[in-house]
N, C-alpha and C positions, 0 to 999 in steps of 0.2 A: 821290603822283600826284594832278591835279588833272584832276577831268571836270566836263563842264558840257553839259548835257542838255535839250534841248527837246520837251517832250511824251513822245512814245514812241522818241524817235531816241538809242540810243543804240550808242556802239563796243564792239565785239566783245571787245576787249582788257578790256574792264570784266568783260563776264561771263566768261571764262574766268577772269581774278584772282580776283577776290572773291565774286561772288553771281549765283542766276538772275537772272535782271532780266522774263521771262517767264515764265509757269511755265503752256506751253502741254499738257504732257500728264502721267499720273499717274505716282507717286512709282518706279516702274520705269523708266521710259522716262527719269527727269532719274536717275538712279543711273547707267544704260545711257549718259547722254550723260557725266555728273562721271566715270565710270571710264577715256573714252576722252580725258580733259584731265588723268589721274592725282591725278583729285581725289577724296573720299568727302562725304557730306554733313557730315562732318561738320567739314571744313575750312573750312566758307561762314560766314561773319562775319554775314551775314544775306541777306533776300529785297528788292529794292526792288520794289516792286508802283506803277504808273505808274496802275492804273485794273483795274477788278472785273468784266470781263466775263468769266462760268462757264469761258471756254474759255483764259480767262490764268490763273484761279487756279484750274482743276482740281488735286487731287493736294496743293494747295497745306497742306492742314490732316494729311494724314496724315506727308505729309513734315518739315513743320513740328516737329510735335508730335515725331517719331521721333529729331530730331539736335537737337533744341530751340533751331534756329536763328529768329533775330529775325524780325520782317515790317515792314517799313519803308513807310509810304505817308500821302497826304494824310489827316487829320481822315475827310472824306466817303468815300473809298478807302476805309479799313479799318471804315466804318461799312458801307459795301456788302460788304466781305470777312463783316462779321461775320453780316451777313443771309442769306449764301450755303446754301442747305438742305444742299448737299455736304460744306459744311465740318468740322460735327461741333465735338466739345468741346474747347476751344483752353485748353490751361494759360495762368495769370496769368501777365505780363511778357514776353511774347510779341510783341506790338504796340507801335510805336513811331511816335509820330506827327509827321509832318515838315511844315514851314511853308514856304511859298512863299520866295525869298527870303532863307530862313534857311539858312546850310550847316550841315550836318553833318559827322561823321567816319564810315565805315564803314572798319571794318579800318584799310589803312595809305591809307586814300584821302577825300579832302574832299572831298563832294557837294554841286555850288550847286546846287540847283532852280530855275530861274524860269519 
């Protein structure tokens, strides 16, 4: 599958496959959403995080940490993730840092960024 994504807009069909793509509320309430799509967390290939405001990445470090799933976002993204006072202590190789322009793989799917 190929997606291509501008900004914050992305299809719905993304986050049910593979990953949150917001991670608007805390690690119960995205467990409560993954069980009603027959998913666990720990089926998520990873997180793409599009941008770091407290109320996208609440939940984000404990959930993280628990399925030891990836967090996928810009250079400056995951530098604001990492400044988050909520976040708490993030295990090494956790963060994964993605380039404008550069695609990546998650799972079974290639992500352009531009």
């Amino acid at each position: 599958m190929q997606v291509e994504a501008a900004g914050t807009v992305f299809m719905w069909e993304v986050i049910i496959r593979i990953c949150l793509w917001i991670l608007e509320s805390v690690k119960k309430r995205i467990e409560e959403g993954l069980k009603t799509l027959d998913l666990k967390g720990d089926d998520l290939n990873g997180i793409l995080i599009t941008h770091e405001h407290s109320d996208h990445i609440q939940g984000l470090g404990v959930f993280s940490r628990k399925y030891q799933v990836p967090i996928y976002a810009t250079k400056g993204t995951l530098e604001g993730i990492k400044s988050y006072s909520g976040l708490g202590k993030m295990p090494e190789g956790l963060y994964h840092p993605i380039h404008t322009d550069e695609p990546f793989t998650l799972g079974d799917m290639d992500i352009h960024p531009f």
